[in-house]
mmCIF file of the C-alpha atoms, coordinates in Angstrom:
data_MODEL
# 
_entry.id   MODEL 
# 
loop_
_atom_site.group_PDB 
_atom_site.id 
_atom_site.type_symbol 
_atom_site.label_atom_id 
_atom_site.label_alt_id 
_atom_site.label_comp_id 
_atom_site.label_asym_id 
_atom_site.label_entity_id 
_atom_site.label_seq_id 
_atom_site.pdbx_PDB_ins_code 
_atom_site.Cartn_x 
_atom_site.Cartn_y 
_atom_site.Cartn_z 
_atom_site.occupancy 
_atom_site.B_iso_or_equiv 
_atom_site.pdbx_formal_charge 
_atom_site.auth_seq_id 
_atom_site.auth_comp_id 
_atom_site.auth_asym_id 
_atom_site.auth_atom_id 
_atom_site.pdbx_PDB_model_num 
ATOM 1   C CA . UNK A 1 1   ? 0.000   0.000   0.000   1.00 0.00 ? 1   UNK A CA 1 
ATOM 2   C CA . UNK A 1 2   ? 3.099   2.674   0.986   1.00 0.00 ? 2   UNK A CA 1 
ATOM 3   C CA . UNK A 1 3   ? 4.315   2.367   -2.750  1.00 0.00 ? 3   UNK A CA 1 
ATOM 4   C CA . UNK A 1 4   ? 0.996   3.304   -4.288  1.00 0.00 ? 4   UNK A CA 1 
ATOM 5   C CA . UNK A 1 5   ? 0.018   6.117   -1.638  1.00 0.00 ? 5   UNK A CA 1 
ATOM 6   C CA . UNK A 1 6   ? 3.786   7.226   -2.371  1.00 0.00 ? 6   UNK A CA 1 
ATOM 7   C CA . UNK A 1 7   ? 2.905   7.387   -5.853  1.00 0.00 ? 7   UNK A CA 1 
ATOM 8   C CA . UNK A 1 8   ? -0.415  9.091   -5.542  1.00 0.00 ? 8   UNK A CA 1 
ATOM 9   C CA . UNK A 1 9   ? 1.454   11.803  -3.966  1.00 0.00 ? 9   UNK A CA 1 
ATOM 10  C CA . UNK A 1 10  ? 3.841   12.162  -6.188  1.00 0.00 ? 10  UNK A CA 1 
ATOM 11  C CA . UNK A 1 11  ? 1.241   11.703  -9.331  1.00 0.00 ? 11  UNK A CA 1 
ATOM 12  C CA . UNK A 1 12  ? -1.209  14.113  -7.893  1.00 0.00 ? 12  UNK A CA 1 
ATOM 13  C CA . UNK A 1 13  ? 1.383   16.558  -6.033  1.00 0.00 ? 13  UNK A CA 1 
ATOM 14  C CA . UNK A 1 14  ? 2.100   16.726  -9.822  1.00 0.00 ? 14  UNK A CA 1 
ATOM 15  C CA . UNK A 1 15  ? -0.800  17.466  -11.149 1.00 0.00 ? 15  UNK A CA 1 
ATOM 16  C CA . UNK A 1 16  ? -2.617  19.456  -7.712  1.00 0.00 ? 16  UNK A CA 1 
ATOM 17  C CA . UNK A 1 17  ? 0.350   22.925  -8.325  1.00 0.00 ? 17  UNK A CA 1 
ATOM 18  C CA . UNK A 1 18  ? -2.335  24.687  -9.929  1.00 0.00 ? 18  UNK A CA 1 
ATOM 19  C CA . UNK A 1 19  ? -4.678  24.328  -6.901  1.00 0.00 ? 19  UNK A CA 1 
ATOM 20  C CA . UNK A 1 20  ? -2.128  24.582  -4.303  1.00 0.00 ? 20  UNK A CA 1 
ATOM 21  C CA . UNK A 1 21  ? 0.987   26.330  -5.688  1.00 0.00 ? 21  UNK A CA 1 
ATOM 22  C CA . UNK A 1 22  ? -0.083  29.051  -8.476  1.00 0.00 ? 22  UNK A CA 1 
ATOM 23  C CA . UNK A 1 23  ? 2.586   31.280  -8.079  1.00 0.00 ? 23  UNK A CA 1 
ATOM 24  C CA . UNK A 1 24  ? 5.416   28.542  -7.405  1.00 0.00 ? 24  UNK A CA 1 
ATOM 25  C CA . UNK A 1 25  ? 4.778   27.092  -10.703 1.00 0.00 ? 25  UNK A CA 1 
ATOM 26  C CA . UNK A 1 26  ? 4.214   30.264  -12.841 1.00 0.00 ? 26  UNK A CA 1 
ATOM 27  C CA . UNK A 1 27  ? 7.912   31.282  -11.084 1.00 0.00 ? 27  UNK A CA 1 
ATOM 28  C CA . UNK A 1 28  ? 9.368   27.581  -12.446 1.00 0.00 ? 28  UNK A CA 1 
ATOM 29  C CA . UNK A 1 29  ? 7.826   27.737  -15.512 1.00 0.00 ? 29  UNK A CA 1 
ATOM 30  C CA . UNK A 1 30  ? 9.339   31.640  -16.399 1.00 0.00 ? 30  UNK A CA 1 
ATOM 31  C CA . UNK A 1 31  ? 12.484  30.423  -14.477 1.00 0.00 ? 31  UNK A CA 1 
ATOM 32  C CA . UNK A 1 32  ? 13.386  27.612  -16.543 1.00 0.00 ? 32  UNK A CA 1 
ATOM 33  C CA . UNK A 1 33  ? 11.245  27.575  -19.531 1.00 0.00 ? 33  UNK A CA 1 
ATOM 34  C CA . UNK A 1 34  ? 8.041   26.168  -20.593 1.00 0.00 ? 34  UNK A CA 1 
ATOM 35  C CA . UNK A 1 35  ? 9.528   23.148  -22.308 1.00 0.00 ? 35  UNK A CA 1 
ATOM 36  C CA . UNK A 1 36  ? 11.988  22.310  -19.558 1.00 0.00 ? 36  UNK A CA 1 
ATOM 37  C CA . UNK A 1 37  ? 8.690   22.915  -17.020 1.00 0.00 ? 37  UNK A CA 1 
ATOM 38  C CA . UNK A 1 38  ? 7.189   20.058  -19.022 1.00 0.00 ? 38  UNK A CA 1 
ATOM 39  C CA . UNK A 1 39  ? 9.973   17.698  -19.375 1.00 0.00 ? 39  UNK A CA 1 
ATOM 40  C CA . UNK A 1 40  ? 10.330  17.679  -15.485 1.00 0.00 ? 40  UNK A CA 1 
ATOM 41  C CA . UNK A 1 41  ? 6.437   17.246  -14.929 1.00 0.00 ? 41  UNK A CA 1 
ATOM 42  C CA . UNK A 1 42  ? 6.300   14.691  -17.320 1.00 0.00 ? 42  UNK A CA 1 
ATOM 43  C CA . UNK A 1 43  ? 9.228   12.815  -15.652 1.00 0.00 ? 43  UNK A CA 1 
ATOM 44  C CA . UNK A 1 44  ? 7.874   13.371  -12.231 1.00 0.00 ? 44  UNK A CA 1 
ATOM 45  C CA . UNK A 1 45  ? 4.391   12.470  -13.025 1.00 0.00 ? 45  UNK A CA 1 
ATOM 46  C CA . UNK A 1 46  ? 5.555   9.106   -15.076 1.00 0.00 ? 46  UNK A CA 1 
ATOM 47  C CA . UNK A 1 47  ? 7.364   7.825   -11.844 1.00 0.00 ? 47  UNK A CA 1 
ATOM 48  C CA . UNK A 1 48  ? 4.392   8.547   -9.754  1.00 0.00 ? 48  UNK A CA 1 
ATOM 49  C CA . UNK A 1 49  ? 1.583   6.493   -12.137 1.00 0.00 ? 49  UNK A CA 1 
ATOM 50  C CA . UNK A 1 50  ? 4.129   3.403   -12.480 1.00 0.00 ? 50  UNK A CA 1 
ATOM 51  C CA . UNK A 1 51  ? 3.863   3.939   -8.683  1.00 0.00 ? 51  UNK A CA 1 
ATOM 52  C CA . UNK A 1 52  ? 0.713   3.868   -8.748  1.00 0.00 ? 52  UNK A CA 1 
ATOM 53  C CA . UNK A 1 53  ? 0.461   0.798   -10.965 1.00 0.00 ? 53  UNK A CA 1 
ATOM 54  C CA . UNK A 1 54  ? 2.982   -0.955  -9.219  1.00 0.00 ? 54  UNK A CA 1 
ATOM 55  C CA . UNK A 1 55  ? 1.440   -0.218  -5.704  1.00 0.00 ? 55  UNK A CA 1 
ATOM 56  C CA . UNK A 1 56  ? -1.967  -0.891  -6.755  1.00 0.00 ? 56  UNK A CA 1 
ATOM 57  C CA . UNK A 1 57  ? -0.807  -4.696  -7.971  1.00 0.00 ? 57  UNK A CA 1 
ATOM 58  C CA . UNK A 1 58  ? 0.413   -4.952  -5.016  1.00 0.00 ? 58  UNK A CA 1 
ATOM 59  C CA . UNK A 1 59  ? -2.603  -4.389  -2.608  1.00 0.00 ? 59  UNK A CA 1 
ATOM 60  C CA . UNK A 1 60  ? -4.452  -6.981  -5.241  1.00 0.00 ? 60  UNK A CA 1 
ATOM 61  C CA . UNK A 1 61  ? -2.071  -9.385  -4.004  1.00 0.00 ? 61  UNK A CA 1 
ATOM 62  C CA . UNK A 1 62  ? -2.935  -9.449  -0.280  1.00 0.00 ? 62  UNK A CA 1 
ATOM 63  C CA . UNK A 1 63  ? -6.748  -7.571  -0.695  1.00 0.00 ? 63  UNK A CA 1 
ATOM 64  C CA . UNK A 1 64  ? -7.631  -6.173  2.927   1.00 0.00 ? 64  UNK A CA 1 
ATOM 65  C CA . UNK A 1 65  ? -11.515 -5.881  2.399   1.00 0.00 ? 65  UNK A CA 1 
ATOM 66  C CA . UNK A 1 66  ? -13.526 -3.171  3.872   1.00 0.00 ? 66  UNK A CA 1 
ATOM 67  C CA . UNK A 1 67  ? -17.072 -4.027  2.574   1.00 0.00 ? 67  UNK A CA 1 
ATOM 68  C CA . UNK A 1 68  ? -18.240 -6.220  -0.084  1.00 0.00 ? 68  UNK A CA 1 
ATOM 69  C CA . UNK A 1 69  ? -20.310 -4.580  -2.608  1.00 0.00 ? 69  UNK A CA 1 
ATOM 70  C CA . UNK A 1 70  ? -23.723 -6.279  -4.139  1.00 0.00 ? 70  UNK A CA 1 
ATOM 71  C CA . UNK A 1 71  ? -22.614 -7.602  -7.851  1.00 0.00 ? 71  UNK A CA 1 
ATOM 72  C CA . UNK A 1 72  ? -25.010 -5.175  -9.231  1.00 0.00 ? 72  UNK A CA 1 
ATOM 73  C CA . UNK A 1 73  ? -22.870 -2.515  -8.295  1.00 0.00 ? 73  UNK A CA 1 
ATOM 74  C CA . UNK A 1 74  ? -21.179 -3.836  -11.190 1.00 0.00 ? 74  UNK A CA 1 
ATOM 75  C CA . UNK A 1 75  ? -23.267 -3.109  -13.998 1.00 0.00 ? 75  UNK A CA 1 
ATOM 76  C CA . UNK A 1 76  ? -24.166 0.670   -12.479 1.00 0.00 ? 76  UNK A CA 1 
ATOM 77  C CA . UNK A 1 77  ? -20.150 1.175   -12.931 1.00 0.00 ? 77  UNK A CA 1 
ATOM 78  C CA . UNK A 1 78  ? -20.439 -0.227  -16.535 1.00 0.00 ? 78  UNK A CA 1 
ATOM 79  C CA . UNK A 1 79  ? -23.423 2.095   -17.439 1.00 0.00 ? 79  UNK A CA 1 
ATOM 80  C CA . UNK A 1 80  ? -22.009 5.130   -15.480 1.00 0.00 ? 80  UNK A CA 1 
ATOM 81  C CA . UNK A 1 81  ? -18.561 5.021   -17.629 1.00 0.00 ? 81  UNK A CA 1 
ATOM 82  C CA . UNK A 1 82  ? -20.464 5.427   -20.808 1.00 0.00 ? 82  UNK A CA 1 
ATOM 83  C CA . UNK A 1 83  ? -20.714 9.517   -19.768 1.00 0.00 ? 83  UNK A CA 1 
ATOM 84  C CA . UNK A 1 84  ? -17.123 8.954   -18.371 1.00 0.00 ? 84  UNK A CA 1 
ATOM 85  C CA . UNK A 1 85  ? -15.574 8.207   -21.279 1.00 0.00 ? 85  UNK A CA 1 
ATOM 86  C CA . UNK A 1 86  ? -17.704 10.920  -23.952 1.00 0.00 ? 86  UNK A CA 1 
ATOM 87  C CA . UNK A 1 87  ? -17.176 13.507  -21.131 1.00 0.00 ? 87  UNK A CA 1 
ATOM 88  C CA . UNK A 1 88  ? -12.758 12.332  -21.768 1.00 0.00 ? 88  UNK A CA 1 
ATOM 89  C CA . UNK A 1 89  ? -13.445 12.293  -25.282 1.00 0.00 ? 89  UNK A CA 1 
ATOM 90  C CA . UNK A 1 90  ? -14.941 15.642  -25.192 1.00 0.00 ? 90  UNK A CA 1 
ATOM 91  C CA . UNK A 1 91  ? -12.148 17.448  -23.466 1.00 0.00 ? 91  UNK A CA 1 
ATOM 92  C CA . UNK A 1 92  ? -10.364 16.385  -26.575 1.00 0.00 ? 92  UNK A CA 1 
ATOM 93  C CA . UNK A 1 93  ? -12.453 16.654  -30.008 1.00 0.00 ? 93  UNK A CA 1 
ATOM 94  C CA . UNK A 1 94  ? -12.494 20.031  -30.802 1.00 0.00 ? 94  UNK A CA 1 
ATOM 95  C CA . UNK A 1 95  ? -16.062 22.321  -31.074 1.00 0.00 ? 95  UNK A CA 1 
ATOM 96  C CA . UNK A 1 96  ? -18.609 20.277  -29.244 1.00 0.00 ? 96  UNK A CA 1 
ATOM 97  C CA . UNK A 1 97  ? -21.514 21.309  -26.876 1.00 0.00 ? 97  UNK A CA 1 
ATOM 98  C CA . UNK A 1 98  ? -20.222 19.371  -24.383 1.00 0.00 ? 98  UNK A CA 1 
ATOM 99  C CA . UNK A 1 99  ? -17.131 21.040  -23.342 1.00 0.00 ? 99  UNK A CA 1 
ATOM 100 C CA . UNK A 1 100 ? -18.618 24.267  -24.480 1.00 0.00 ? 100 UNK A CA 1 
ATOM 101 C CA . UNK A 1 101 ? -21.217 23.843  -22.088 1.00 0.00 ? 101 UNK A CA 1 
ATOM 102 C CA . UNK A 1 102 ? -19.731 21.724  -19.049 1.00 0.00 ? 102 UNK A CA 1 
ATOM 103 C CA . UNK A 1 103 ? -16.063 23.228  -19.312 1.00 0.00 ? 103 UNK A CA 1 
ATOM 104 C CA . UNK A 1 104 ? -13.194 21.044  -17.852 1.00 0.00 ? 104 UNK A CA 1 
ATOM 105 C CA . UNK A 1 105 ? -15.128 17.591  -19.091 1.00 0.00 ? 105 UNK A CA 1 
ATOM 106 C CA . UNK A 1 106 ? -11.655 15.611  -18.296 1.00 0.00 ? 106 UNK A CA 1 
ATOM 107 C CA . UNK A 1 107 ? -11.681 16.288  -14.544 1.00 0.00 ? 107 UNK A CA 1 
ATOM 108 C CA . UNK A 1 108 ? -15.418 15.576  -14.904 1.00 0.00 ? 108 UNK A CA 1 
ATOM 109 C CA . UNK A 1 109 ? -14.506 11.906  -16.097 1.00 0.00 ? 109 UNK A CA 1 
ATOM 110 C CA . UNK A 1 110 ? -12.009 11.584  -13.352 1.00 0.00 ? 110 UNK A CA 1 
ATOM 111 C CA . UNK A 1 111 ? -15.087 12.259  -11.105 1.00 0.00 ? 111 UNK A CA 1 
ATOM 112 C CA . UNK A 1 112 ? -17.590 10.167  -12.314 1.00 0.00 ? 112 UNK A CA 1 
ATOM 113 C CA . UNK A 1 113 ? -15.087 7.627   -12.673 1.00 0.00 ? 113 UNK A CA 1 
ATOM 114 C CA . UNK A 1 114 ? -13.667 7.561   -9.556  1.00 0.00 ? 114 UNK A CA 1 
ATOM 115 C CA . UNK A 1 115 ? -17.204 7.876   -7.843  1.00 0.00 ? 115 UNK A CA 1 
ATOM 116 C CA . UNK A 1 116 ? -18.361 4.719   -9.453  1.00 0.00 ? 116 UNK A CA 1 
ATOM 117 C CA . UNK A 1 117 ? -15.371 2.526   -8.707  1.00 0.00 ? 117 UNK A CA 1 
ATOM 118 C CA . UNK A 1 118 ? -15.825 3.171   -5.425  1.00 0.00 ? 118 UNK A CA 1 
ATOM 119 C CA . UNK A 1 119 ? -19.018 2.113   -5.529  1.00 0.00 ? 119 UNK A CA 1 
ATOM 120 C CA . UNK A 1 120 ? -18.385 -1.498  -7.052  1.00 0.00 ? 120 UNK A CA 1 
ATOM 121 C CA . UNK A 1 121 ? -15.043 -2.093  -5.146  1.00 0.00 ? 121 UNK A CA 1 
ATOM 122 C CA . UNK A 1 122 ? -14.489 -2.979  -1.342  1.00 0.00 ? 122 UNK A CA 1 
ATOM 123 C CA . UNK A 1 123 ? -10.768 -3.431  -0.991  1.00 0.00 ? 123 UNK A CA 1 
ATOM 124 C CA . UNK A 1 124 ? -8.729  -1.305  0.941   1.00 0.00 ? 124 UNK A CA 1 
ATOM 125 C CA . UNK A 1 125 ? -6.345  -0.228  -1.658  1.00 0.00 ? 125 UNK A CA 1 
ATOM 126 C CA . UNK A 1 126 ? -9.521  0.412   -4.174  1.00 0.00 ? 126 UNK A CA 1 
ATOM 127 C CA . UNK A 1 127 ? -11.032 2.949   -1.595  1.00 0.00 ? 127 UNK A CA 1 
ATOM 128 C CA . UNK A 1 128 ? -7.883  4.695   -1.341  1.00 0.00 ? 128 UNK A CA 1 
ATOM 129 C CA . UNK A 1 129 ? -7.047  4.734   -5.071  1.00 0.00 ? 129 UNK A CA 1 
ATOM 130 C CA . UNK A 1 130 ? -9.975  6.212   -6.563  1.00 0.00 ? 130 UNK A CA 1 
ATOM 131 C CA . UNK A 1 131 ? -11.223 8.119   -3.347  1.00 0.00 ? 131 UNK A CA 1 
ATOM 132 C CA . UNK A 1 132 ? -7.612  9.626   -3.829  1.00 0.00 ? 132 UNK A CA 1 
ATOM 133 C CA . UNK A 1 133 ? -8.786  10.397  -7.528  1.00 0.00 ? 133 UNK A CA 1 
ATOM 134 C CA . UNK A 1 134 ? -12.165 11.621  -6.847  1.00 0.00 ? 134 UNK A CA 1 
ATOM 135 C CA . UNK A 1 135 ? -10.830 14.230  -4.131  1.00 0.00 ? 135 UNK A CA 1 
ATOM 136 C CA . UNK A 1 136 ? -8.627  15.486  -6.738  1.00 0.00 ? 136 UNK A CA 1 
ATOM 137 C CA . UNK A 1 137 ? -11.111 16.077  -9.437  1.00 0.00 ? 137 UNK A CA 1 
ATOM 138 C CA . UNK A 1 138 ? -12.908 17.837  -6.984  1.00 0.00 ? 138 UNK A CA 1 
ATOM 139 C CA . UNK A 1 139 ? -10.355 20.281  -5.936  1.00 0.00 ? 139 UNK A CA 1 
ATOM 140 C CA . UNK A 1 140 ? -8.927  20.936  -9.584  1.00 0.00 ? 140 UNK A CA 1 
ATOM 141 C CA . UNK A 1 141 ? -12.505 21.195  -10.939 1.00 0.00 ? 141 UNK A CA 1 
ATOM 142 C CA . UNK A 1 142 ? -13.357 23.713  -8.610  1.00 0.00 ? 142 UNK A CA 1 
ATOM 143 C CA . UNK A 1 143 ? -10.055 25.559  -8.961  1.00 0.00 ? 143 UNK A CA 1 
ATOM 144 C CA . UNK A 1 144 ? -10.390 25.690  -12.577 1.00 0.00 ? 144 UNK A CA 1 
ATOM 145 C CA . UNK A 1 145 ? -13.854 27.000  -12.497 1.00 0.00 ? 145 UNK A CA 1 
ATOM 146 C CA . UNK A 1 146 ? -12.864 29.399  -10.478 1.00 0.00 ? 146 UNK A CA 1 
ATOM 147 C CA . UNK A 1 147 ? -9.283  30.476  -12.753 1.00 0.00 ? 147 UNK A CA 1 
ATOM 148 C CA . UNK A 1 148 ? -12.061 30.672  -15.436 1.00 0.00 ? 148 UNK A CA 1 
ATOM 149 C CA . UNK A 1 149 ? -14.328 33.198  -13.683 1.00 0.00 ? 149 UNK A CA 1 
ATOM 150 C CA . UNK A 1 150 ? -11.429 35.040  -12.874 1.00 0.00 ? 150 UNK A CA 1 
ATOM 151 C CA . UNK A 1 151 ? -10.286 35.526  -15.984 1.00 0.00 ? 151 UNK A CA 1 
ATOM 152 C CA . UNK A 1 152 ? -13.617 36.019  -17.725 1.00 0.00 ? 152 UNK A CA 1 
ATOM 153 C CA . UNK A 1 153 ? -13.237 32.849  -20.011 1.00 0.00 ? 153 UNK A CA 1 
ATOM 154 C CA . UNK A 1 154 ? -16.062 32.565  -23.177 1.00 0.00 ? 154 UNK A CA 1 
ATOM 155 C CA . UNK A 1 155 ? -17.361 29.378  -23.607 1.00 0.00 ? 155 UNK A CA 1 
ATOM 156 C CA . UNK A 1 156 ? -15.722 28.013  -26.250 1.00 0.00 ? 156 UNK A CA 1 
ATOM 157 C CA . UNK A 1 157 ? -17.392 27.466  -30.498 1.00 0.00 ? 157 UNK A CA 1 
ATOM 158 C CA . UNK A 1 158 ? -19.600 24.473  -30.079 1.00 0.00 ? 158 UNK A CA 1 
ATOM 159 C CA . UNK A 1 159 ? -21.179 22.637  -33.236 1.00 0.00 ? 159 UNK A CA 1 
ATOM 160 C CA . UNK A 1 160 ? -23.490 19.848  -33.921 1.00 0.00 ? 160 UNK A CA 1 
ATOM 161 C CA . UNK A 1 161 ? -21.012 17.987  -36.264 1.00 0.00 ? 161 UNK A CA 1 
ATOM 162 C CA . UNK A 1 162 ? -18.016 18.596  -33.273 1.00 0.00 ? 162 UNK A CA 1 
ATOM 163 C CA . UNK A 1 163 ? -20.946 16.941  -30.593 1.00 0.00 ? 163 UNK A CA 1 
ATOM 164 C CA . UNK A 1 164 ? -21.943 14.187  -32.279 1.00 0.00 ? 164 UNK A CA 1 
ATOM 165 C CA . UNK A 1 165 ? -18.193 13.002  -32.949 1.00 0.00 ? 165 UNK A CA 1 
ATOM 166 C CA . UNK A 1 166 ? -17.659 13.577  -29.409 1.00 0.00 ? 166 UNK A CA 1 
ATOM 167 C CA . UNK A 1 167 ? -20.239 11.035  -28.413 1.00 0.00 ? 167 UNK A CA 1 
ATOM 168 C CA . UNK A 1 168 ? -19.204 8.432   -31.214 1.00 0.00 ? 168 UNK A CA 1 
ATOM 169 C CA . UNK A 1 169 ? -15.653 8.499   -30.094 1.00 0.00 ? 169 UNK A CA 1 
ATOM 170 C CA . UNK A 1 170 ? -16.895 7.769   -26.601 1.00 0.00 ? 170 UNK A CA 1 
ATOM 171 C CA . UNK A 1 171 ? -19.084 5.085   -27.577 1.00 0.00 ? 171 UNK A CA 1 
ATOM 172 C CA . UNK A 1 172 ? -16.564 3.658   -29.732 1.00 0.00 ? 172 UNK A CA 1 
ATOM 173 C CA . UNK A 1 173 ? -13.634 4.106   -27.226 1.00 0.00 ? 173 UNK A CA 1 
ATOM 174 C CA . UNK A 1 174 ? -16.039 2.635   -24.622 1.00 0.00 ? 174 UNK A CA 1 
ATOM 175 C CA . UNK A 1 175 ? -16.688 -0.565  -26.241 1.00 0.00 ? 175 UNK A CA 1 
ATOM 176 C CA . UNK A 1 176 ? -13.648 -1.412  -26.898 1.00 0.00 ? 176 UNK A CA 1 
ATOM 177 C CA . UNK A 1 177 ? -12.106 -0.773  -23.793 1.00 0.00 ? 177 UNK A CA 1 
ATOM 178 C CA . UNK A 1 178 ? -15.210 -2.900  -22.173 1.00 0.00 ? 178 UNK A CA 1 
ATOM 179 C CA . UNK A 1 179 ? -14.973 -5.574  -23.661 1.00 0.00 ? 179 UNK A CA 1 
ATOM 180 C CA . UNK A 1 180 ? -11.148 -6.101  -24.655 1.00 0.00 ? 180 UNK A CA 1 
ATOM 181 C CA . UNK A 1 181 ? -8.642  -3.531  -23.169 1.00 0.00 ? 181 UNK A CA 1 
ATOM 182 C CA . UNK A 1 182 ? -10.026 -3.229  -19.297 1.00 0.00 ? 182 UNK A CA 1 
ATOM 183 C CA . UNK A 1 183 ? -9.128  -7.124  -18.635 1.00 0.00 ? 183 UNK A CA 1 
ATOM 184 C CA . UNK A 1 184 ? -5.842  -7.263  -20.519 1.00 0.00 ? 184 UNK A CA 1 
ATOM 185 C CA . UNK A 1 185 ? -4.757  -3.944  -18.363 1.00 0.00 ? 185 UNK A CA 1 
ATOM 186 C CA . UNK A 1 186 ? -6.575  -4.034  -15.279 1.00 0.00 ? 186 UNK A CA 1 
ATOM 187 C CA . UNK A 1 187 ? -6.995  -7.874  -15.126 1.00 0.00 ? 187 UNK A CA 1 
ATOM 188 C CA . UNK A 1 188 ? -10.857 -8.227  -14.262 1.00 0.00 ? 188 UNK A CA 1 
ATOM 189 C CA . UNK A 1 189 ? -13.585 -7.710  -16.931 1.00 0.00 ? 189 UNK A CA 1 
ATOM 190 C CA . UNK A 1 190 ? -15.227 -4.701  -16.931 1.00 0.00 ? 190 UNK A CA 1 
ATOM 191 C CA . UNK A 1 191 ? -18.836 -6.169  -16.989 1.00 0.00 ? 191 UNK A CA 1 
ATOM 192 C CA . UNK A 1 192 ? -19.559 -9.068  -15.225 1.00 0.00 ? 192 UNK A CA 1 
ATOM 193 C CA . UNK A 1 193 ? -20.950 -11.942 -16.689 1.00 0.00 ? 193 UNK A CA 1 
ATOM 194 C CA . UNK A 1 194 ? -23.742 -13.970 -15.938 1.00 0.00 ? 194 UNK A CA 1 
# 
C-alpha cells in the first residue's frame, strides 16, 4: 500500500500545483522555460503512475476488504462510464456542446469515474485509489472553475457535427475498452458476466 500512496502523492502533487501552488509554478515555468517545465512534470508524473500501478498490484495481491459490494454494483459502474468516457473524449475533439457547455469535461470523467469505482469495489487499496482520484477532481474542478471566472473565459465554439463526434468516439472508445482492453490492463472484466 506505501508504494501506491507514495505514488499518488507524487502523481497528484504533480498534477494538484495549480490548486495549491499558483505562483510557485508560474515562477518555475518563467524560471526555466516552458519546455523544460514540461519535461520535469512529465518525468515526475511518469514515476508517480508506475507507482501507482505498481502499488496498486500490489494491494491486489494481499486484498484487505472493507465491505463487499452487491454484484449489481457492477453493472451501475459499466453504465455510469459510458458519460465517463464521452465527457474524456470531449475534453479532446475540438467544437462540441459538451465542453462548451460543461467546461473542464476531463476532470469531470475523473469524477464520475472515480465515484463509481468506489461504488463497485471494497478493498482497501480500491477505496484509497480512486477516493484519492475523486478528491482530486474535486479540488482541480473547482479551482479551474474558479481560474475561469477570474479571468472572464467565453465558452468556447460548439457545433453539432463537433458533438456528435464527441459522443461516437466515446461510444466507440467505450466498447472497446469494455470488452477487450479493461481485462488485458486491469486484469478483471469490466462487466460481469452472468
Amino acid at each position: 500500500m506505501l508504494i501506491m500512496i507514495i505514488g499518488l502523492l507524487i502523481f497528484l502533487g504533480a498534477h494538484s500545483t495549480r490548486i495549491f501552488a499558483e505562483d510557485w509554478r508560474n515562477a518555475q515555468i518563467q524560471r526555466r522555460g516552458e519546455s523544460t517545465w514540461k519535461a520535469i512534470y512529465s518525468v515526475i508524473s511518469a514515476i508517480g503512475l508506475v507507482l501507482i500501478i505498481w502499488g496498486f498490484g500490489l494491494t491486489r495481491l494481499n486484498p484487505v476488504w472493507v465491505w463487499f459490494p452487491p454484484v449489481g454494483l457492477q453493472h451501475a459502474v459499466a453504465l455510469f462510464m459510458i458519460p465517463a468516457i464521452i465527457l474524456l473524449v470531449a475534453a479532446y475533439v475540438p467544437n462540441n456542446h459538451i465542453r462548451a457547455k460543461l467546461g473542464h469535461p476531463m476532470l469531470l470523467a475523473v469524477k464520475l469515474w472515480a465515484f463509481s469505482h468506489l461504488l463497485a469495489n471494497g478493498r482497501l487499496g480500491d477505496i484509497v485509489l480512486f477516493g484519492a482520484f475523486l478528491v482530486w477532481a474535486i479540488l482541480t474542478f473547482r479551482a479551474a472553475r474558479g481560474r475561469d471566472r477570474a479571468a472572464d473565459r467565453q465558452k468556447p465554439t460548439s457545433t453539432v457535427a463537433g458533438t456528435i463526434a464527441t459522443v461516437v468516439i466515446g461510444l466507440i472508445v467505450y466498447y472497446v475498452f469494455a470488452m477487450y482492453l479493461h481485462v488485458w490492463l486491469i486484469g478483471v472484466p469490466a462487466v460481469a458476466m452472468g
